[in-house]
C-alpha positions as CSV (number, residue, x, y, z in Angstrom):
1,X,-61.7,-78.9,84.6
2,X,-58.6,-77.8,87.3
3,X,-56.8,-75.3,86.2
4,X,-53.4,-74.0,87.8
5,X,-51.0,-70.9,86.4
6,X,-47.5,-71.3,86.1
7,X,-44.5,-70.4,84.4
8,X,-42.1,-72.2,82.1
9,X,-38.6,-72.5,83.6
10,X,-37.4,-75.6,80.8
11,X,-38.4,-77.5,77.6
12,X,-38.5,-80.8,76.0
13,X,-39.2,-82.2,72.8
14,X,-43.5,-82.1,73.6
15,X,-43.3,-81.2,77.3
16,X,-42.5,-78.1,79.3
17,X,-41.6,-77.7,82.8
18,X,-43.9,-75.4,84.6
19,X,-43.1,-73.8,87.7
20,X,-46.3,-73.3,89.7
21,X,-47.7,-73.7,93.3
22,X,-48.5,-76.6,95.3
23,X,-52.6,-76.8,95.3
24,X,-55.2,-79.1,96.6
25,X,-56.0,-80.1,93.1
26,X,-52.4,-82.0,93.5
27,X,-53.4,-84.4,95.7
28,X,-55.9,-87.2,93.3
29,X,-53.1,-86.4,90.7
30,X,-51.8,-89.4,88.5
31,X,-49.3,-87.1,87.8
32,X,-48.4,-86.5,91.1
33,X,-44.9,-88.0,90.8
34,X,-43.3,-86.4,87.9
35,X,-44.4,-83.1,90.0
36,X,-41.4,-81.8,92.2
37,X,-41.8,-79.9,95.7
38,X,-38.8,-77.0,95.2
39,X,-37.3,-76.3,98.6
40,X,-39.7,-77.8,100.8
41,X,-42.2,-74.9,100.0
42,X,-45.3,-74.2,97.9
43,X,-43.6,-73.6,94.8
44,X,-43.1,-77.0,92.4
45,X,-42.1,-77.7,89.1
46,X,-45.2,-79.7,86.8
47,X,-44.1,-81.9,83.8
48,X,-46.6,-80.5,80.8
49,X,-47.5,-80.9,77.4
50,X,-47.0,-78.5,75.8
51,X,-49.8,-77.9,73.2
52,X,-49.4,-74.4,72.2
53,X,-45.7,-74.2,71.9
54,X,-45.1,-71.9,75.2
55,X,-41.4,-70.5,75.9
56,X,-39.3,-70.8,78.8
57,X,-40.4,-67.6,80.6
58,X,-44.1,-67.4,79.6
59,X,-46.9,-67.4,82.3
60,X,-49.5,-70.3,81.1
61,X,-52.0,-72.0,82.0
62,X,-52.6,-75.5,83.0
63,X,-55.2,-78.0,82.8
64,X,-56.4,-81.1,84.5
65,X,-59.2,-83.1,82.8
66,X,-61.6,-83.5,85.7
67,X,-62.9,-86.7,85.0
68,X,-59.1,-88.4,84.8
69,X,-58.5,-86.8,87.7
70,X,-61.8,-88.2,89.4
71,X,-60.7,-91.4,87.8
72,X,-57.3,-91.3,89.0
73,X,-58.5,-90.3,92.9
74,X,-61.1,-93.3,93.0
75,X,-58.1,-96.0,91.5
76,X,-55.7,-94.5,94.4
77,X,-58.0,-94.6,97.7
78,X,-61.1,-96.2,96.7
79,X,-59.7,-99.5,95.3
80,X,-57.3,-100.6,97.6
81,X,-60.3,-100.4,100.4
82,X,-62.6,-102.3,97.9
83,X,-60.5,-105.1,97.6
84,X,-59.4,-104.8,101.3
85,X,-62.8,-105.9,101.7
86,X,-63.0,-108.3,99.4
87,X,-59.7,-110.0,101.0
88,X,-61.6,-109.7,104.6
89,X,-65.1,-111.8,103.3
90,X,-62.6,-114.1,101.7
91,X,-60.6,-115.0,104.4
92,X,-64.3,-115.0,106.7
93,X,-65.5,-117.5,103.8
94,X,-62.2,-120.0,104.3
95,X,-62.3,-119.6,107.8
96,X,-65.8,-121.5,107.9
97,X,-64.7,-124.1,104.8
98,X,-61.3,-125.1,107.1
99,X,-62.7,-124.7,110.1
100,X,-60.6,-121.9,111.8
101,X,-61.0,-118.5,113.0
102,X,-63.0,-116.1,111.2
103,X,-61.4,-113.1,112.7
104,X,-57.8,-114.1,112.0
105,X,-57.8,-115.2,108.9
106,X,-60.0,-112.4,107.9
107,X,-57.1,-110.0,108.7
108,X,-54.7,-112.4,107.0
109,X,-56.8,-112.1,103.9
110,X,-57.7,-108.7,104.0
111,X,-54.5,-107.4,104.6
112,X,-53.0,-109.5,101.7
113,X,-55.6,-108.6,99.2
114,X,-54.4,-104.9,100.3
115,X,-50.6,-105.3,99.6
116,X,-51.7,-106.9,95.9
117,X,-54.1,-103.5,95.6
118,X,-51.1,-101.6,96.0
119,X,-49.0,-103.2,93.7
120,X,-51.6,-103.0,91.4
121,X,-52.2,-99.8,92.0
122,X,-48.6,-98.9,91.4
123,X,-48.1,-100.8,88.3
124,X,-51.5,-99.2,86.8
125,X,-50.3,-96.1,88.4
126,X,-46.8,-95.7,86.0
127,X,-49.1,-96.6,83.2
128,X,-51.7,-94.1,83.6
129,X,-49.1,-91.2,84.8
130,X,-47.6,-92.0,80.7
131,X,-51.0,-91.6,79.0
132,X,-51.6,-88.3,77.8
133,X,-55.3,-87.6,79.4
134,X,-54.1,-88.1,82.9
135,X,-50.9,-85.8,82.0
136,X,-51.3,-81.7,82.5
137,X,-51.5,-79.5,79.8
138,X,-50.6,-75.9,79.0
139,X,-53.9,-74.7,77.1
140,X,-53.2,-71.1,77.0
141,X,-50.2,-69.0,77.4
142,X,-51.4,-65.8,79.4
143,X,-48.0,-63.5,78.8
144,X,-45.1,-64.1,76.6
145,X,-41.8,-63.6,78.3
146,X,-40.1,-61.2,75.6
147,X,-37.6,-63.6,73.9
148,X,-34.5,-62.6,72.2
């Protein structure tokens, strides 16, 4: 399980924005892109649900389900060289059945087969990033902000 610490800075109807700093554990995840870099530094704001009603103000704590995440990281750079691959043998395979170069039509193939990967990857990318296990959550609030 990744865990990050944050604060809330905004709510929603089930989520919370969390204002917390930019870590490695960002980079494999689906939820990447309703993350914001603020200011071109460390600090970013994470879209979170918020499971234990936190308040704008309170330091929480965030958590990433490791094996989402895991799933998530091998879907974004493992598949797209899989069926790179695949595309390459493809295009070696034509090139013998029409009689024209391997080598060319290998690239052909495997770069095509790469441009479908990544629009499949995007596509089952926005679907994933909307399921609740690749999503953040807050899990535990570590200080309430005194509220009004």
């Amino acid at each position: 399980m990744a865990t990050e610490e944050g604060i809330v800075i905004g709510l929603d109807a089930y989520t919370a924005m969390v204002k917390t700093k930019k870590s490695e554990s960002c980079e494999g995840c689906a939820s990447r892109t309703s993350c914001n870099v603020m200011g071109g530094g460390n600090d970013m704001e994470v879209e979170a649900i918020n499971e234990v009603q936190a308040q704008v103000g309170d330091r929480v704590v965030l958590n990433f389900e490791t094996t989402s995440l895991l799933k998530a990281t091998f879907f974004l750079y493992v598949f797209p060289i899989i069926f790179m691959f695949a595309g390459a043998l493809t295009g070696q395979k034509a090139a013998l059945a029409l009689n024209v170069n391997e080598s060319g039509l290998s690239v052909i193939f495997g770069f095509l087969f790469f441009l479908v990967s990544i629009v499949i990857v995007k596509i089952k990318g926005n679907k994933m990033a909307k399921q609740n296990r690749y999503r953040p959550k807050i899990v535990r609030i570590t200080k309430r902000h005194p509220h009004p």
